[in-house]
C-alpha positions in Angstrom: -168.1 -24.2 25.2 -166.8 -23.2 21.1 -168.0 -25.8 18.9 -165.0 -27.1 17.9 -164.5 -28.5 21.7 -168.1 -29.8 21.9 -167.1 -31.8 18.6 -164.4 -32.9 21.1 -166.6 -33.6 23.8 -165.9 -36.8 25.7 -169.8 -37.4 26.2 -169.9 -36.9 22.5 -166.9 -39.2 21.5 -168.8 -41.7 24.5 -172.1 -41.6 22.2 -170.3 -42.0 18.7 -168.8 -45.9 20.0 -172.7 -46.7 22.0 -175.3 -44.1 21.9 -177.8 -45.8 20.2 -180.7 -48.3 21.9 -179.3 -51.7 20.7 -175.8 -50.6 22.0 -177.0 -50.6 25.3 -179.1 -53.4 24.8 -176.2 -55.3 24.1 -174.1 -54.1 27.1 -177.0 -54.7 29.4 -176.7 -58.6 28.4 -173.0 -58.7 28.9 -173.4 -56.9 32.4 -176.2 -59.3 33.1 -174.8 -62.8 31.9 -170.8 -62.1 30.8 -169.2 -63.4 27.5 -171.8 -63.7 24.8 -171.9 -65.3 21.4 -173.8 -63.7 18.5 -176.5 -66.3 18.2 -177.1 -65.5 22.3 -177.6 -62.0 21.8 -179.7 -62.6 18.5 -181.6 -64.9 20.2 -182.3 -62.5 23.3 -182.7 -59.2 21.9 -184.3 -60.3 18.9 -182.3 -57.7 16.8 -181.5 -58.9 12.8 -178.1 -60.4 12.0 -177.2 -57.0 10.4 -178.0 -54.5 12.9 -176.2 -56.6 15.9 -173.1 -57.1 13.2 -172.7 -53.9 12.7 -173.3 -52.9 16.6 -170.8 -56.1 17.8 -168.2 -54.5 15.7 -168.6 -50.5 16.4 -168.5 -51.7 19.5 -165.0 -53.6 19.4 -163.8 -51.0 17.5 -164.2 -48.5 19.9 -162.5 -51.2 22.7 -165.7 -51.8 24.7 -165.8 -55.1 23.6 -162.5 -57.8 22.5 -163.6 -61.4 20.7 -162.1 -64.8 21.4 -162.7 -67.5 18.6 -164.5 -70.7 19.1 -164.8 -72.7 15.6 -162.7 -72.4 13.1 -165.3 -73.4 10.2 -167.3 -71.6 10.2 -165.6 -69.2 12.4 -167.4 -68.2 15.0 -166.7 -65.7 17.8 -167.2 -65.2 21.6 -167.6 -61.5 22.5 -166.7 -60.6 26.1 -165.8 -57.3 28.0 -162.6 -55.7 27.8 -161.4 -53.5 30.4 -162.9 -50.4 28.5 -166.2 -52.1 28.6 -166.2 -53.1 32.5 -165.8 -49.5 33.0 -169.2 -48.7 32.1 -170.4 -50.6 34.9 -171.0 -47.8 36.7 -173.2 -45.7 33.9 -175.0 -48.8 33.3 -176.6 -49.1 37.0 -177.1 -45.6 36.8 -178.9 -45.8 33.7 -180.9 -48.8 35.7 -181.9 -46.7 38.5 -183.3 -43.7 36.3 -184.8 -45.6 34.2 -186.7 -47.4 37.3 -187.0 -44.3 38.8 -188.5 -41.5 36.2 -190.0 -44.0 33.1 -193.0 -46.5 33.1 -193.0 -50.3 32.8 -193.9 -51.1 29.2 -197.2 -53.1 29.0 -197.1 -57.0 28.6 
């Protein structure tokens, strides 16, 4: 493979939208519990405001993710999967079952 077509690479392009450990993080709560809002995941992950800003939005951006509003003032957002995102189902249990499989449970 040149390097001009592993810049071009769809694992690569996958990685630049969610190939970072909160991105997944914040997938995982949407395949566990559906549309989430920000204070949810905040609350949950216990990621800062900016980091999960910044994540909620690379992730809309690359269309994993859509938003649906909820108050007006402040406004104030719901995040839920998009079609894109469901998609991922399938990577996400896989990710599961390795990471069951081959790592070891963090202590308490």
């Amino acid at each position: 493979m040149e390097q001009d077509e592993r810049r071009n690479c769809p694992i690569q392009r996958a990685s630049n939208v969610m190939g970072d450990q909160w991105s997944l993080l914040i997938l995982r709560e949407f395949f566990l519990e559906g549309s989430r809002r920000f204070q949810d995941l905040q609350d949950v992950l216990g990621v800062s405001p900016n980091t999960l800003s910044g994540r909620l939005r690379k992730l809309e951006e690359g269309g994993v993710l859509g938003r649906r509003n909820y108050s007006q003032n402040p406004p104030r957002w719901e995040y839920h999967l998009t079609e894109s995102g469901q998609a991922l189902g399938p990577m996400m249990t896989a990710l599961r079952v390795w990471g069951a499989e081959h790592t070891p449970d963090l202590p308490d």
